[in-house]
N, C-alpha and C positions, 0 to 999 in steps of 0.2 A: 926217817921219822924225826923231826923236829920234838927240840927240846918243850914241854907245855908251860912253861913258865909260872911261878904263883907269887902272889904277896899278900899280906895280909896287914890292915893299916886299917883305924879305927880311928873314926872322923868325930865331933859334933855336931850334932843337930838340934839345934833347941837343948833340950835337956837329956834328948835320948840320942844314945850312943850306936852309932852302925858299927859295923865291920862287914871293911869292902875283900871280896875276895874273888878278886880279877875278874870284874866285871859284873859279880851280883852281890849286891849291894844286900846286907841281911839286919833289919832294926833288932837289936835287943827289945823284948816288950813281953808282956804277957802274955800270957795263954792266948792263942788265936781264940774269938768268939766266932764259935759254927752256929751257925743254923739248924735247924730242926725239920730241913725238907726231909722227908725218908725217899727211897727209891720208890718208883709205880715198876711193879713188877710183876704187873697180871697183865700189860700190853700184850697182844700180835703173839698167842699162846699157840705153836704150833701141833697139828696132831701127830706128832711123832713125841711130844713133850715125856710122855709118861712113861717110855720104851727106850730101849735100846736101838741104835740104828738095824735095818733088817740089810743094807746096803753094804760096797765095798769099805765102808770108814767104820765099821760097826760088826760086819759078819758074823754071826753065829757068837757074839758075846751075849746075848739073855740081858734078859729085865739085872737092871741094876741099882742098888741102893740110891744113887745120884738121881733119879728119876723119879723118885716116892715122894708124892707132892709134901708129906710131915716133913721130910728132910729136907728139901728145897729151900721150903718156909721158915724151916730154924736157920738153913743154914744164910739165908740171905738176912733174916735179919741178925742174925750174929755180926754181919759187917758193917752195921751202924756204927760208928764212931770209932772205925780204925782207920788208921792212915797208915798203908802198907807199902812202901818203895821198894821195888826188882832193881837190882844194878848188875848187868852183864851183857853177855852177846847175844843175839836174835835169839837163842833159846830161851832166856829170860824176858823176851819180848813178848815170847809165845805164852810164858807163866802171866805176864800183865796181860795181856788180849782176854784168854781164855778167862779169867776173875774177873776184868773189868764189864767184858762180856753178861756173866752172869748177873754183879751187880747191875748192873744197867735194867736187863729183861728177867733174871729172877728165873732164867733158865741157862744148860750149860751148849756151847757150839759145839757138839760132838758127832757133825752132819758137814758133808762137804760145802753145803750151803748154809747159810740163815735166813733167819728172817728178823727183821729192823721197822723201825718208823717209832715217830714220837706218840705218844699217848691222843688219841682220839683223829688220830691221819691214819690215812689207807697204809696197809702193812705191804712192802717192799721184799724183796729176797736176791740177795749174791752171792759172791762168793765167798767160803769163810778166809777174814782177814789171816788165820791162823796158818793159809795157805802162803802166805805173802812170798817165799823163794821163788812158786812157781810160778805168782802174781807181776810183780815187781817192772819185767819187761812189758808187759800187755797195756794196751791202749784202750780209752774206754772201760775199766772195769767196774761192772756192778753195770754195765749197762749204759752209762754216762761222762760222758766228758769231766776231766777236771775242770776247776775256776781258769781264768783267762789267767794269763800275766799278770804278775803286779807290777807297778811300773819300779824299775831298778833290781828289780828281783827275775835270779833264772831257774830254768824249767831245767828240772832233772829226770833222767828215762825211768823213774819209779814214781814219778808224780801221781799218775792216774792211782796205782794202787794204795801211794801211802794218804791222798786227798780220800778215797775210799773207807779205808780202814779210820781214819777219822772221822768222817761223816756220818758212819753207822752208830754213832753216839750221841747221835741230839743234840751237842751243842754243850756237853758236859765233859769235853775231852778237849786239851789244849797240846797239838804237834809240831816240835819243833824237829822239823823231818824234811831230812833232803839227801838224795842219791844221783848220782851221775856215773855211769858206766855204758858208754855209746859201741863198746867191744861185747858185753855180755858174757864179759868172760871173768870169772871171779880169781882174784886174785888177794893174797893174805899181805896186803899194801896197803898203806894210807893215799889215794888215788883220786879216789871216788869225793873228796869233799863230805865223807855221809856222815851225817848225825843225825839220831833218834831220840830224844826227849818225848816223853807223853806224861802227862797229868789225866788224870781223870779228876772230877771231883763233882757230887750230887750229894745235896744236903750236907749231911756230917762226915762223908764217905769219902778219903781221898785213898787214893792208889797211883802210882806214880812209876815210871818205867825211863831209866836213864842209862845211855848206850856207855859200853865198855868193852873196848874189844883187847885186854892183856895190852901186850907191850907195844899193839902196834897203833890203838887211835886208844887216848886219855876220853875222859868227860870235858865234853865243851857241846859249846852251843852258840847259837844267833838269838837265842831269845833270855831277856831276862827275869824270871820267877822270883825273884828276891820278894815281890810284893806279896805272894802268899806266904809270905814268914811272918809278917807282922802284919796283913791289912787285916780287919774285923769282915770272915767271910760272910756273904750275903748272897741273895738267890740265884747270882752271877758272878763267883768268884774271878774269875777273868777280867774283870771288867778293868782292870789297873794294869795290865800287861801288856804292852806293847809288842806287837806280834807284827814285824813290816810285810812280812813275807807267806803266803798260803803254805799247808802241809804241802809239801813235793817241790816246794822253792825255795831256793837260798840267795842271799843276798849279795855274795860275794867275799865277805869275812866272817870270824866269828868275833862274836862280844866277849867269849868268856873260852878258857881252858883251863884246866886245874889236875894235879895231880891225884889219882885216886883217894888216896888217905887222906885229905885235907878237903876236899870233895864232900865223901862222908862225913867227916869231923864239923865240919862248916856248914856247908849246905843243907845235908841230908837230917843233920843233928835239928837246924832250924825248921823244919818241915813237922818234927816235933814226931816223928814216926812212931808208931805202935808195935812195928813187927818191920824190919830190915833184912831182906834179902840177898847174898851176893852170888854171886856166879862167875866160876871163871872158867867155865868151858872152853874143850877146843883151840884158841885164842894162842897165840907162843907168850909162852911166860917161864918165867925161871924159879921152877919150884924149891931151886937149892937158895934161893934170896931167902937168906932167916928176916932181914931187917927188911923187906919189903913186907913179905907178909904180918912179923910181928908190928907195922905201922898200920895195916889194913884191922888186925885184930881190935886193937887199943881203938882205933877210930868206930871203927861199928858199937863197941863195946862205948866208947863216951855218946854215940849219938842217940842211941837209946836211954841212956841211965837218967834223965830227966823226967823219961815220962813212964819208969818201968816196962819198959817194952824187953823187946828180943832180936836178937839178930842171929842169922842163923846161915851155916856154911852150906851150900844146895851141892849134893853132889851129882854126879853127870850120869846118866842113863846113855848107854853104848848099844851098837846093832851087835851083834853078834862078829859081823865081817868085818869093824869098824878096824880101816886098814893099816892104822901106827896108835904110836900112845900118846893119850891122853894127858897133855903135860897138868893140868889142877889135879887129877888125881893122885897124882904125886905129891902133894903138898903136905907137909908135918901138919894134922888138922890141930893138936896141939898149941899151936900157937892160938889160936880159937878157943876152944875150950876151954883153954889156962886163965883165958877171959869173960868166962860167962855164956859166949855163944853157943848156941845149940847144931845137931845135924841135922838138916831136912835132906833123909836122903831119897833124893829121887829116882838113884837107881834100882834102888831095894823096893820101893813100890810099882817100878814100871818091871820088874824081872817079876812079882807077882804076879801081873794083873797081864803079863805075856804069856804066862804058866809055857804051854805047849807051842806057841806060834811062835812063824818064822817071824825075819825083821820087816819085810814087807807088810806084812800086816797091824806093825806097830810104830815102822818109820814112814814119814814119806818121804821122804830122801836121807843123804848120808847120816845128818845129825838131829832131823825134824821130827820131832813126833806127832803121826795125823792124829785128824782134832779128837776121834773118839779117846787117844792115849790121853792126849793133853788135859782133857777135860776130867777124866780119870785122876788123873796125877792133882790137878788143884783141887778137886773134890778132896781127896786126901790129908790135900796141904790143909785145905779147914777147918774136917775134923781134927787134925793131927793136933796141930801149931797155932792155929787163929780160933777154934769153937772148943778147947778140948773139953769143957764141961760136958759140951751135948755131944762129943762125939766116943766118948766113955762107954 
């Protein structure tokens, strides 16, 4: 693994000041001005909406509070004007899919399938993105080809899924995503070229999902976002970001790497976040690094403190068989707390809401939780940590 290089150098522009931080460029400026679009979140309402699944991703769990259209309705629009960033590995992917999900249709994916389409178009149904491990190789998914080539940009063997899992978003979702693994065979390497960046963003609502895999791939990317730090959002926040390449293409290099803590600190801070997520599942890392973590701590802790917000340590939900240890769980959460940050623990909600089942019934593979878990878990996360007035 290569070293990620960083620097940090603070340019003029006219009167307002950047700081370039390898490769994204972030204006000092005021407050981002949002918009006042709200979600449409009565589209493509399935009749399964109001229930529990009676199916294999659902079994014999009963009517659930997540499904009582009073809660729904509080709880989507409780995410009006938060700007919530996940930083970790595909399980934190799975935390952004399953919320951004919501936000989007105002319902949760807790069905192997969904159902998609823009406000006043015929309603479409595939596969849920939240499936994406067992998506990823598969050609065609949802039915349809990815976009052709871009010219100078290459086609990676996850393209179909990750063009997919972007598409089911209208056009309020920006991916910088790309995977290449022609063996299928996963390995805990930096190999594969893959980076996952996603932004959501609809009206005042941003949510944001940035890959982080421990000690073996940093945050980096091919796209640069700097512009929603400072541009004044409008009904097309994208519209200032140059994107060369389609979700499931990459161009060859990346624009940008950066060390987590600095990452956070810079980046993430400008994004202006209301609620900060990290995650360091699974991933090799070295939970006896006091000074890695205590620079993780400090960082979440200054990226929030601008806008009162929270940031918060996610702990890991395990199968039962889960066959070694879990090196984040090992981490002195102290260095955390001794900063303000809170626990979202995810394991202590998914060991509930398992009561009596085995892990088949709440993994779908070694470290995934199927969607009915998943959507379970961020209904939680809601009320817990983002609605606690109305979840009281």
């Amino acid at each position: 693994m290569g070293h990620f290089g960083f620097y940090l150098a603070v340019v003029a522009w006219g009167a307002t000041p950047l700081v370039q931080v390898a490769g994204l460029v972030l204006r000092k400026s005021s407050e981002v001005r949002n918009s006042t679009q709200s979600v449409d979140a009565t589209q493509a309402n399935s009749s399964s909406a109001g229930k529990a699944s009676a199916s294999s991703d659902g079994k014999d769990f009963g009517k659930s509070d997540i499904h009582e259209k009073h809660n729904i309705e509080h709880a989507h629009a409780c995410l009006k004007g938060k700007r919530i960033v996940f930083i970790g590995p595909s399980t934190a992917k799975s935390d952004y899919l399953a919320l951004v999900y919501f936000a989007e249709y105002g319902r949760w994916p807790d069905k192997d399938t969904v159902v998609y389409g823009a406000p006043g178009q015929v309603a479409a149904s595939g596969p849920n993105p939240l499936l994406g491990p067992a998506l990823e190789y598969q050609q065609n998914v949802g039915g349809r080809p990815p976009p052709a080539p871009t010219a100078g940009c290459k086609v990676g063997t996850a393209e179909s899924y990750l063009s997919y899992s972007n598409s089911i978003f209208n056009g309020h979702e920006m991916c910088d995503c790309y995977k290449n693994d022609p063996s299928k065979e996963f390995h805990i390497a930096d190999i594969y070229n893959q980076t996952e960046n996603r932004i959501y963003a609809n009206g005042d609502t941003m949510i944001a999902y940035f890959q982080w895999f421990g000690d073996t791939v940093g945050p980096r990317g091919s796209v640069d976002f700097s512009p929603l730090t400072y541009e004044p959002w409008s009904a097309d926040p994208f519209h200032s970001i140059n994107q060369q390449c389609s979700a499931g293409q990459f161009k060859g290099s990346f624009d940008w790497s950066i060390p987590i803590p600095h990452f956070i600190s810079n980046f993430v801070k400008a994004l202006k976040p209301s609620h900060v997520v990290v995650d360091a599942a699974y991933w090799p890392t070295n939970p006896q690094n006091s000074q890695f973590w205590e620079e993780i701590s400090l960082a979440g802790a200054d990226a929030v403190r601008d806008t009162m917000g929270s940031a918060f340590w996610r702990t890991v939900p395990l199968r039962d068989d889960y066959p070694i240890a879990e090196p984040s769980s090992s981490v002195n959460k102290m260095h955390f707390t001794n900063h303000g940050w809170k626990t979202w623990d995810a394991s202590a909600v998914v060991k509930s809401y398992r009561a009596h089942r085995v892990d088949t019934e709440i993994f779908s593979d070694t470290v995934h939780l199927r969607p009915h878990t998943e959507s379970y878990l961020m209904w939680n996360f809601l009320l817990t940590n983002v609605c606690p007035v109305y979840g009281r």
